[in-house]
C-alpha positions in Angstrom: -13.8 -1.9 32.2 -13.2 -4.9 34.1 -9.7 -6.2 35.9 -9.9 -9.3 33.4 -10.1 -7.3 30.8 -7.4 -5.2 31.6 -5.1 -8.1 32.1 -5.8 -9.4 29.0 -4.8 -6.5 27.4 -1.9 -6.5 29.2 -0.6 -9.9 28.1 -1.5 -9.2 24.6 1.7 -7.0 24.4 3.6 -8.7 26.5 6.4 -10.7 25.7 6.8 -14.1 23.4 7.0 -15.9 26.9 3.7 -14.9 28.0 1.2 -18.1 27.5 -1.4 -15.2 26.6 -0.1 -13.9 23.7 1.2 -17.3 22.4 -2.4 -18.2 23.2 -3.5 -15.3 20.6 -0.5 -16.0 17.9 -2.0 -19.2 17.8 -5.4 -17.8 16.9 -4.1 -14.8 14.4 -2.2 -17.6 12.3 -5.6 -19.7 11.6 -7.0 -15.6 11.1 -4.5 -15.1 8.4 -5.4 -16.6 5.4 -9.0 -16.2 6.1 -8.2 -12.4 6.2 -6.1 -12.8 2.6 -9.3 -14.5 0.7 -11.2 -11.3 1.7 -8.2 -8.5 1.0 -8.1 -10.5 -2.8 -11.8 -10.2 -3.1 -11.6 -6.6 -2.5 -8.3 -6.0 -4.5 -9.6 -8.0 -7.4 -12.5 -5.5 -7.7 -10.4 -3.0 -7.2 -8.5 -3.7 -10.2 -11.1 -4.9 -12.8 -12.9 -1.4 -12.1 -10.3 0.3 -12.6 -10.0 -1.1 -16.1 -13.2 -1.0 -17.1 -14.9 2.0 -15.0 -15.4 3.9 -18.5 -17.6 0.8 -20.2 -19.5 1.2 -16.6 -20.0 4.7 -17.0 -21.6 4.1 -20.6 -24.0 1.6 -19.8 -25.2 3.8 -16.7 -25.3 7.1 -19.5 -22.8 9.1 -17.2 -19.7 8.8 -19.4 -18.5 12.2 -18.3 -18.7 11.3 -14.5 -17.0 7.8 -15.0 -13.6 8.5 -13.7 -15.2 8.8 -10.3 -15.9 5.3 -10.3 -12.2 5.1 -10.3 -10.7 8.0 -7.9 -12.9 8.4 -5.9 -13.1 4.8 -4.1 -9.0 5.2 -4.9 -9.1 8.2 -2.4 -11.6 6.5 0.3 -9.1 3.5 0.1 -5.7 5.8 0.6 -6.8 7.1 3.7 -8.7 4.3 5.0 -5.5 2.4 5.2 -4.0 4.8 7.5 -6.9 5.7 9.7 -7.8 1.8 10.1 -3.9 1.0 10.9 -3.6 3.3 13.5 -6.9 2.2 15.3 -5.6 -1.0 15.4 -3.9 0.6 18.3 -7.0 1.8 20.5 -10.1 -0.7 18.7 -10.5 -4.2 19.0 -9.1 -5.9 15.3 -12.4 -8.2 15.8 -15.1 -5.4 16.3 -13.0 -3.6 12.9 -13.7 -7.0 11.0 -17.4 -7.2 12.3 -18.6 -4.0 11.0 -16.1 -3.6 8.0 -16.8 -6.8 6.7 -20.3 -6.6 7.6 -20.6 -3.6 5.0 -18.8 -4.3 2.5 -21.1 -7.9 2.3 -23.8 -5.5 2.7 -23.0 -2.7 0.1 -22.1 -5.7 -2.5 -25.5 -7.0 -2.1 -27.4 -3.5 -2.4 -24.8 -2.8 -5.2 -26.4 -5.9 -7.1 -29.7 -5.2 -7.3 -29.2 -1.8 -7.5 -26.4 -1.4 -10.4 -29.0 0.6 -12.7 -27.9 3.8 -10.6 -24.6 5.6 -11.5 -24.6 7.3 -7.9 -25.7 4.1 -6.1 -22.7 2.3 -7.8 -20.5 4.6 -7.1 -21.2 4.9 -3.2 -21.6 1.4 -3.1 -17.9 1.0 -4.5 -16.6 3.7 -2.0 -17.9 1.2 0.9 -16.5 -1.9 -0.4 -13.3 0.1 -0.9 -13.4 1.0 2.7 -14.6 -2.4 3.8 -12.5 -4.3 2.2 -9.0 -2.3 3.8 -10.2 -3.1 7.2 -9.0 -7.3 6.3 -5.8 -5.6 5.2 -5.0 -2.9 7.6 -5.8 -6.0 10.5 -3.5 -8.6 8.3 -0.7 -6.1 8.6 -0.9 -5.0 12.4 -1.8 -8.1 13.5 1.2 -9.7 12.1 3.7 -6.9 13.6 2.7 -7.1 16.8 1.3 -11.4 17.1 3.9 -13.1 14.7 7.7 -14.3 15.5 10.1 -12.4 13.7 10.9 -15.3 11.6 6.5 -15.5 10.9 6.5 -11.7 10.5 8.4 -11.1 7.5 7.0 -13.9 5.4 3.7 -13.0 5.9 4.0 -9.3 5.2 6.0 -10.8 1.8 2.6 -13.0 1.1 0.3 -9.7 1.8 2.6 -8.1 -0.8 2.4 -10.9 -3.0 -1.8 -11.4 -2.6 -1.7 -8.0 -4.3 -0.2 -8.8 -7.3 -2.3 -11.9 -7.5 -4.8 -9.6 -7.4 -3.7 -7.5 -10.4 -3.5 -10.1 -12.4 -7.0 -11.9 -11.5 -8.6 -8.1 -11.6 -7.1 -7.5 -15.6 -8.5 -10.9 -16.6 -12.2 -10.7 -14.7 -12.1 -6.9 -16.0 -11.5 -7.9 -19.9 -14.9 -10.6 -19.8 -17.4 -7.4 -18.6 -18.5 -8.4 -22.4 -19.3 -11.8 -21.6 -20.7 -11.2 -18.4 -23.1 -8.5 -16.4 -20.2 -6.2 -14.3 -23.0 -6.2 -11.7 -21.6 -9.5 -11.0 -18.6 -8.2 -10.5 -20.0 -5.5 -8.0 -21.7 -8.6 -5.9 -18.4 -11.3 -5.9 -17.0 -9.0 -2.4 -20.1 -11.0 -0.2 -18.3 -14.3 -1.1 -16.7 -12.6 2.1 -19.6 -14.0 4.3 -18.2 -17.4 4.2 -15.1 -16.8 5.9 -16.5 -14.2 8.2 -17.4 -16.7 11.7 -13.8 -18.0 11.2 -12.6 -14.2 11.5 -15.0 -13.4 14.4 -13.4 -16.5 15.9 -10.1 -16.0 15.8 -9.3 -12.5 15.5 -8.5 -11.3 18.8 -10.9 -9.0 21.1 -8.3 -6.8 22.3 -7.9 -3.3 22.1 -4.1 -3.3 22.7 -3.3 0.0 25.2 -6.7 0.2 26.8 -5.9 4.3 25.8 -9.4 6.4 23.7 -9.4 6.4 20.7 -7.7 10.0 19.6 -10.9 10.7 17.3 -9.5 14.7 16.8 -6.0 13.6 16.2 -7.0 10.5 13.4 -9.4 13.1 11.5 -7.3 15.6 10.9 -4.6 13.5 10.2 -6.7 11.7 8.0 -8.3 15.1 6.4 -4.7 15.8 5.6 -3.9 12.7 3.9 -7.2 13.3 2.4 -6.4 16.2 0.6 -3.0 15.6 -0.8 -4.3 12.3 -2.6 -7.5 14.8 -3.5 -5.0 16.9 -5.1 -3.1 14.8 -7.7 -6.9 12.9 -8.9 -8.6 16.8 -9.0 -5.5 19.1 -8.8 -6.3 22.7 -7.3 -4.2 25.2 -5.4 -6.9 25.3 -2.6 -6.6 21.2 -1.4 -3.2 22.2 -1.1 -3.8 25.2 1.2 -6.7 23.6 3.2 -3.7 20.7 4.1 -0.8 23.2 4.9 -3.6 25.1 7.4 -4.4 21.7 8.9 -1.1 20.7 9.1 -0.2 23.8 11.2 -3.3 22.6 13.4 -1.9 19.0 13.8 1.7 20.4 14.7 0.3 22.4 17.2 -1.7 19.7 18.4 1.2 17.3 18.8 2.9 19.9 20.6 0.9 20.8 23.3 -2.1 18.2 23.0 -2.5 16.0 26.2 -2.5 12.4 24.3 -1.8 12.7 20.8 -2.1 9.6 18.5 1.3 10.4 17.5 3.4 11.6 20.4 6.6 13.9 20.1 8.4 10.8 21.1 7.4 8.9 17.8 7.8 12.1 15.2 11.3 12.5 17.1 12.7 8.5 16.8 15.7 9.3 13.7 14.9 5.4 13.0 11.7 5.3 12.3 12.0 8.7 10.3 14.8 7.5 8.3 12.6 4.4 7.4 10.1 6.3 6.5 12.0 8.8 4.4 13.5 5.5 2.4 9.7 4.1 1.7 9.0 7.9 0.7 11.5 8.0 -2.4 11.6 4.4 -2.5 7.6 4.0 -3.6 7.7 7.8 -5.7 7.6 6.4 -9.0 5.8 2.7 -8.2 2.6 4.1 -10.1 4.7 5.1 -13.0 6.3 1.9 -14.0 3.3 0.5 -15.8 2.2 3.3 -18.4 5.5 4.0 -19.0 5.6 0.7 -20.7 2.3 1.6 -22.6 4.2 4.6 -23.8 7.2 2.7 -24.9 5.6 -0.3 -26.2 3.0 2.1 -28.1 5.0 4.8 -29.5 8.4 3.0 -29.7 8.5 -0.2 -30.4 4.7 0.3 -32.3 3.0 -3.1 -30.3 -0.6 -3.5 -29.3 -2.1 -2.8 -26.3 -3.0 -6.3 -26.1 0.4 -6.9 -26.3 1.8 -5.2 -24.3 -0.9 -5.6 -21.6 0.7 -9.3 -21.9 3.8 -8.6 -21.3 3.2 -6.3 -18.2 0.8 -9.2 -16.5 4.3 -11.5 -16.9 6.0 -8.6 -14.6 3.1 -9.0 -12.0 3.6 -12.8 -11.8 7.3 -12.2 -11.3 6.2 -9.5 -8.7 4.0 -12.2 -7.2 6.5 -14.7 -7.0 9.1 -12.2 -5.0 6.6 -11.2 -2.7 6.4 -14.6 -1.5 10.2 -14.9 -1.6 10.6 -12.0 0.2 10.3 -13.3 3.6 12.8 -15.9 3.1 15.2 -13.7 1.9 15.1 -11.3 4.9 15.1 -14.6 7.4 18.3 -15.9 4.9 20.4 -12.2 4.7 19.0 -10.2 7.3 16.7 -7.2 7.9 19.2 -4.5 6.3 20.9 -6.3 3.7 17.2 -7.0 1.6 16.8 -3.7 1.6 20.0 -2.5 0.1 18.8 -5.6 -2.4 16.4 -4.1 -3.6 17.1 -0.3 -3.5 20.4 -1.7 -5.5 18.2 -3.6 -8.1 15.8 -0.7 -8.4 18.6 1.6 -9.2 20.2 -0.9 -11.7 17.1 -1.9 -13.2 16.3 2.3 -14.2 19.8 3.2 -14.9 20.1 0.2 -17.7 16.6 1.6 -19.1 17.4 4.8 -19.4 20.9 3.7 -21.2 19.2 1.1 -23.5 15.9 2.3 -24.2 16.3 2.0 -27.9 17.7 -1.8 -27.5 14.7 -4.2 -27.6 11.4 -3.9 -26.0 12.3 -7.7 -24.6 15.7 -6.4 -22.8 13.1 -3.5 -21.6 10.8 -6.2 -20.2 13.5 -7.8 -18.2 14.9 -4.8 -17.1 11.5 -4.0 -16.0 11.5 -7.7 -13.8 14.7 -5.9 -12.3 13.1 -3.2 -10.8 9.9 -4.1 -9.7 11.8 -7.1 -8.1 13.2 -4.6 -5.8 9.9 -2.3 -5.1 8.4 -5.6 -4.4 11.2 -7.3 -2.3 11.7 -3.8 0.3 8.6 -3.8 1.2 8.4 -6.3 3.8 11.9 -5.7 5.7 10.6 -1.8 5.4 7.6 -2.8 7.3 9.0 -5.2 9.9 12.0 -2.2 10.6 9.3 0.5 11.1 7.1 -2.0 13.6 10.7 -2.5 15.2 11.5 0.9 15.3 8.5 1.6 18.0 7.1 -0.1 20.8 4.4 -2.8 20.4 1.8 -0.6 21.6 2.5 2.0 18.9 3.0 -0.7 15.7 -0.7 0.1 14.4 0.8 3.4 13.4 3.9 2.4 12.4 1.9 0.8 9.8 -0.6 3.7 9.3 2.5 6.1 8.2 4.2 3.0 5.8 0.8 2.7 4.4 0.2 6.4 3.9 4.1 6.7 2.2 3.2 4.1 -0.2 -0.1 5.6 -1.0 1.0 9.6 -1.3 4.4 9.1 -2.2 3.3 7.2 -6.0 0.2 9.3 -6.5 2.9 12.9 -6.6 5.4 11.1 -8.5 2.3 9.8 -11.0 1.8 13.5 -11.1 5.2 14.8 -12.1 5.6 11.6 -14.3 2.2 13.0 -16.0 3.1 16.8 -15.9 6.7 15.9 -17.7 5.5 13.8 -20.2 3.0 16.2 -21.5 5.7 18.8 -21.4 6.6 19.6 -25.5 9.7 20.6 -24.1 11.0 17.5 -21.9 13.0 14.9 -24.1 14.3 17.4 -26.2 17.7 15.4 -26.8 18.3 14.8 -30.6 20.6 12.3 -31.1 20.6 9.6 -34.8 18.1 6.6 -34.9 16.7 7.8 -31.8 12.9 9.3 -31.7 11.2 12.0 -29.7 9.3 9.4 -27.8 12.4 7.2 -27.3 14.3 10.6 -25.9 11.2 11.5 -23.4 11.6 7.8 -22.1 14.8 7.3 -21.8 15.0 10.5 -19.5 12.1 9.6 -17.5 14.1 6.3 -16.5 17.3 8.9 -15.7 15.0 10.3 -13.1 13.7 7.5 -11.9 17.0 6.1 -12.0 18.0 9.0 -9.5 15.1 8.5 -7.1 16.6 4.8 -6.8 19.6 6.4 -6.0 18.4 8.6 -3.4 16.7 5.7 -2.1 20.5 3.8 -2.0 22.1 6.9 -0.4 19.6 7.1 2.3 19.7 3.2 3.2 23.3 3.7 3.4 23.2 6.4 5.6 20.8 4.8 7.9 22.5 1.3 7.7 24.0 1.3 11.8 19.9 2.7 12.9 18.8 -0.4 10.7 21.4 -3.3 11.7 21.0 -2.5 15.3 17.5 -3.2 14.6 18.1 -6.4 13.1 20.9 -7.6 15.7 18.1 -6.6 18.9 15.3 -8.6 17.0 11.8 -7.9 15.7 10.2 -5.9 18.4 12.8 -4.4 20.0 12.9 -1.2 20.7 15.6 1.5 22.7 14.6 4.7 24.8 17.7 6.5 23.6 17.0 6.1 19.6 14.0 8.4 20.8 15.2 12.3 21.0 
């Protein structure tokens, strides 16, 4: 590798006084929104396949095998996000955009003209999946380590917010597969080729530490992650034991392993662990709050899916409009006092559902606004404390673990919400006026209600790790938080 090179590297993580790396925060801002009309592409398919994978898997006479169109590309995408994160670390962000990109426009086209194939379809959507995180997993990185803290916090709130967009966009192109071919569908992701020379352009060419690529490390981490998410779509006692033995391997390989991707030095930093922990219970029940509504509006209040469905795409747009607030809000009251906003209104939002579950299913839907207000509001001061937590050459993985909390940490609590509501025994509470069904939500919301609390009691307790944080500025970072 060349001096030049090497110096450029070096003044990519240098500080905001460097010419360089104003230089490249110049070029990542005109990256940005290039790098959002791509992650909505990929989101918006994300979402209308997951609504309509079973109407796929009729036309293409596998009805039995039509989930997979579902998990599976939901598994590829889980651990995509954390292995594409933490490379962000060792791999140019441009050369990630050139081939991700490159095949997801590729697999959408061969997707097209070969949608008469259940097994073609469904690799082809495991690649878009996969191609499509690389814009997101860049998006993210890119703006914890290029952006001013000021920059960084609003755009993390817009990434947040582009996902929701998303939702909603995904629901309504998934409900016209009537009116129009779904191989369509499969083909909109190569729109991507028009923005692709303005991402080659301006995303930068720099591979951050100038360290190799930890290619044992990042697979068996990623084999891990791999097999927990396996577990709650295809649940088995083996996934489980296959993890536990690899996790043994990774410990040991942390331990005594010459450069591990994730050094004793990061697993031992209390501040980035505690952050961690808070996204962990914080996130546990995210993939819960929408059928739970289904249940409710079904089985309690007696309203049509349609109905409901309407309703619930109302929460997304106010989950929309707080992810672009979010920013704001952190820039207006601080790093740590967002995030006790939001674990607060998360915790206020499920205890008044679990109390009132009975009183209107209007009052339910703004109690719903309440709390998905807060999951949507933490997650940009979670993100921008956990990049702040390490140093910048380590902020790819900051983001890997966020990403792989928010991705685990919803798929076991969608798992015990399933388990409990199937239970005969669980809502057993008899009380006048008020059904079985109203009983079994009401004390799913108590539990929820005590994850939020969890979530309260463990901001709390971190609050000094967190202000300090905020009082040193994005991007600072202390020896001695490090054990």
């Amino acid at each position: 590798m060349s001096s030049a090179a090497n110096r450029h590297k070096k003044t990519a993580t240098a500080g905001n006084e460097s010419p360089e790396f104003e230089k490249q925060r110049r070029l990542v801002k005109k990256s940005l929104p290039a790098l959002l009309f791509v992650v909505v592409l990929g989101n918006v398919l994300n979402q209308a396949f997951n609504l309509v994978f079973q109407n796929i898997g009729t036309d293409l006479r596998m009805s039995a095998s039509a989930s997979l169109l579902a998990t599976l590309p939901g598994i590829v995408l889980a651990v995509a996000c954390m292995v594409y994160d933490t490379l962000c670390d060792f791999i140019s962000p441009r050369r990630m955009i050139q081939w991700g990109v490159g095949a997801l426009i590729v697999a959408s086209v061969v997707g097209f003209f070969f949608s008469g194939n259940f097994w073609v379809v469904l690799v082809v959507r495991m690649v878009q999946s996969a191609g499509a995180q690389v814009t997101s997993s860049v998006f993210v990185v890119m703006a914890v380590k290029y952006l001013a803290p000021s920059e960084k916090v609003v755009y993390l709130g817009v990434n947040n917010a582009v996902y929701f967009f998303a939702c909603m966009i995904g629901v309504v192109a998934g409900g016209f597969i009537e009116m129009i071919p779904w191989k369509f569908l499969l083909l909109s992701p190569a729109l991507a080729v028009v923005v692709l020379p303005l991402l080659l352009r301006h995303i930068p060419d720099v591979s951050g530490t100038g360290e190799k690529v930890d290619a044992f490390g990042i697979t068996v981490f990623g084999l891990i992650a791999a097999l927990v998410v396996v577990y709650f779509s295809f649940p088995s006692f083996w996934w489980l034991v296959a993890a536990a033995v690899l996790a043994v391997v990774f410990g040991f390989y942390v331990a005594y392993g010459s450069h591990p991707f994730l050094t004793r030095k990061l697993l031992g930093n209390l501040s980035f662990l505690g952050i961690i922990a808070i996204l962990f219970v914080a996130y546990f029940f995210q993939y819960a709050c929408v059928p739970i509504y289904q249940v409710m509006g079904g089985q309690v209040y007696r309203l049509s899916l349609m109905t409901v469905s309407l309703c619930l795409a109302a929460v997304y747009l106010v989950q929309l409009v707080m992810g672009l607030l979010s920013g704001p809000i952190v820039n207006k009251i601080g790093r740590y006092n967002t995030i006790f906003l939001s674990v607060t209104l998360m915790t206020v939002g499920f205890g008044l559902s679990a109390l009132l579950t009975s009183r209107g299913f209007w009052l339910m839907l703004v109690l719903c606004c309440v709390y998905n207000a807060g999951v949507t509001v933490i997650y940009s001061p979670m993100y921008d404390a956990a990049a702040a937590a390490l140093p910048a050459p380590e902020r790819g993985r900051s983001v890997a673990i966020c990403d792989l909390m928010i991705n685990v940490s919803p798929a076991i609590g969608i798992a015990v919400y399933s388990a409990l509501l199937g239970d005969p025994s669980f809502g057993r509470r008899a009380f006048p006026g008020v059904s079985k069904a109203a009983s079994q939500v009401s004390d799913m919301f108590w539990l929820m209600f005590l994850a939020a609390v969890a979530a309260l009691a463990l901001t709390l307790a971190f609050r000094k790790r967190i202000d300090e944080r905020q009082a040193l500025g994005a991007g600072a970072y202390m020896e001695s938080e490090s054990i």
